[in-house]
C-alpha positions as CSV (number, residue, x, y, z in Angstrom):
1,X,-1.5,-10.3,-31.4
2,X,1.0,-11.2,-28.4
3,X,2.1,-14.6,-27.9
4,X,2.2,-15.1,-24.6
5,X,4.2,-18.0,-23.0
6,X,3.8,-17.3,-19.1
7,X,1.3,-19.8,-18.3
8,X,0.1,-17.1,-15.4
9,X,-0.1,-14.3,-18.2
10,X,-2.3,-16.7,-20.2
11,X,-5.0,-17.9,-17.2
12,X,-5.0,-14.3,-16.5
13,X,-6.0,-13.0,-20.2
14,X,-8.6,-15.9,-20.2
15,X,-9.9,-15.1,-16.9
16,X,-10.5,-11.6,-17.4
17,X,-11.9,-11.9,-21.3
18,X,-14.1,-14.7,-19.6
19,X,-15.3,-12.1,-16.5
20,X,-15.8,-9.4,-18.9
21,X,-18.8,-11.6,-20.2
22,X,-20.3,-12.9,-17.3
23,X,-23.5,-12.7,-16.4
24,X,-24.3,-10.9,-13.1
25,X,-25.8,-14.1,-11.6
26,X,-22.0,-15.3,-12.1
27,X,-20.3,-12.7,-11.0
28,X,-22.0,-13.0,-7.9
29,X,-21.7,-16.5,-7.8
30,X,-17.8,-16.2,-8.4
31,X,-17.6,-13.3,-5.2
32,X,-19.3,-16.1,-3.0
33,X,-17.2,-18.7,-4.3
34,X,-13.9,-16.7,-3.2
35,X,-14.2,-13.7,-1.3
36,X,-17.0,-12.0,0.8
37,X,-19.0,-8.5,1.1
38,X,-16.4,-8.2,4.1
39,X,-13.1,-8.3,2.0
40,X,-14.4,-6.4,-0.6
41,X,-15.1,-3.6,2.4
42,X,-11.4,-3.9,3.2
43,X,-9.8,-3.2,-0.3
44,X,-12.3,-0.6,-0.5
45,X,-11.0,1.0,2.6
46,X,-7.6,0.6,1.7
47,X,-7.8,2.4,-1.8
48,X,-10.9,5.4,0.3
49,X,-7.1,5.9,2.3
50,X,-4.3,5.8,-0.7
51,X,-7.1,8.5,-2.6
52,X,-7.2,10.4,1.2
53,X,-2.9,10.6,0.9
54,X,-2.9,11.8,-2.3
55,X,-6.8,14.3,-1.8
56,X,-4.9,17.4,-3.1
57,X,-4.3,15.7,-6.4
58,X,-7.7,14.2,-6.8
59,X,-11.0,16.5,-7.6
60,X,-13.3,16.0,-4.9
61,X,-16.1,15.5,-7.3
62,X,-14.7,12.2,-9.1
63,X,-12.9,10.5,-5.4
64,X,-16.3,8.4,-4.4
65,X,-15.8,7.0,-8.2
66,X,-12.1,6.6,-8.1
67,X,-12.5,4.4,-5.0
68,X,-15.0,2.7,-6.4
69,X,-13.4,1.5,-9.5
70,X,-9.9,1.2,-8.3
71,X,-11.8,-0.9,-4.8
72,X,-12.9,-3.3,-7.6
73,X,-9.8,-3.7,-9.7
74,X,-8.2,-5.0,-6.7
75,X,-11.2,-7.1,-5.7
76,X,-11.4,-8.9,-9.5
77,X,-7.3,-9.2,-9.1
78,X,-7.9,-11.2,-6.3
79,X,-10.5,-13.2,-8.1
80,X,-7.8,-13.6,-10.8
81,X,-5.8,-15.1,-8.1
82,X,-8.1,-16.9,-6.4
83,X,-9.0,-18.9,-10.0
84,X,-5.5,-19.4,-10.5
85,X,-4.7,-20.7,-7.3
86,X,-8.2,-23.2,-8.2
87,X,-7.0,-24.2,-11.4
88,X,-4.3,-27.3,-10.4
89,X,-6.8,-28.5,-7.6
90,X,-9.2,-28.2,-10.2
91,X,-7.3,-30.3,-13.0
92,X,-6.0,-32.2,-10.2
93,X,-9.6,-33.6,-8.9
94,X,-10.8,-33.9,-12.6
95,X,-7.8,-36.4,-13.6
């Protein structure tokens, strides 16, 4: 296993093994918390136009899905964020 030092690198691995296991109530409940159905529209719409630029290299049949997934990768990397930037208030208003 990798020791990881970064304190970012470390929130980060938690964070994701943590959403990995979430319950749908939560997840929902963590979108709410930080972002909404409208900014999740916008990173879809921006990764629908990097798939448009690079069409030629993408099979039609599988773009819908690309967008999809890669739409969400961005959306739980700014939940990542979002928790991260949480965390110190977090400690903070728990001292």
């Amino acid at each position: 296993m990798r020791v990881m030092l970064d304190p970012r690198s470390v929130h980060a691995a938690q964070f994701l093994a943590r959403f990995r296991t979430l319950p749908a109530a939560q997840v929902v409940a963590l979108l709410h918390r930080h972002a909404t159905m409208e900014l999740a529209e916008v990173f879809e719409e921006s990764t629908r136009s990097l798939v448009a630029e690079v069409a030629a290299l993408v099979p039609a049949e599988i773009r819908d899905e690309i967008v999809e997934k890669v739409g969400s990768l961005i959306l739980v990397g700014y939940l990542l964020h979002a928790e991260e930037v949480a965390a110190p208030r977090q400690k903070m208003s728990n001292a």
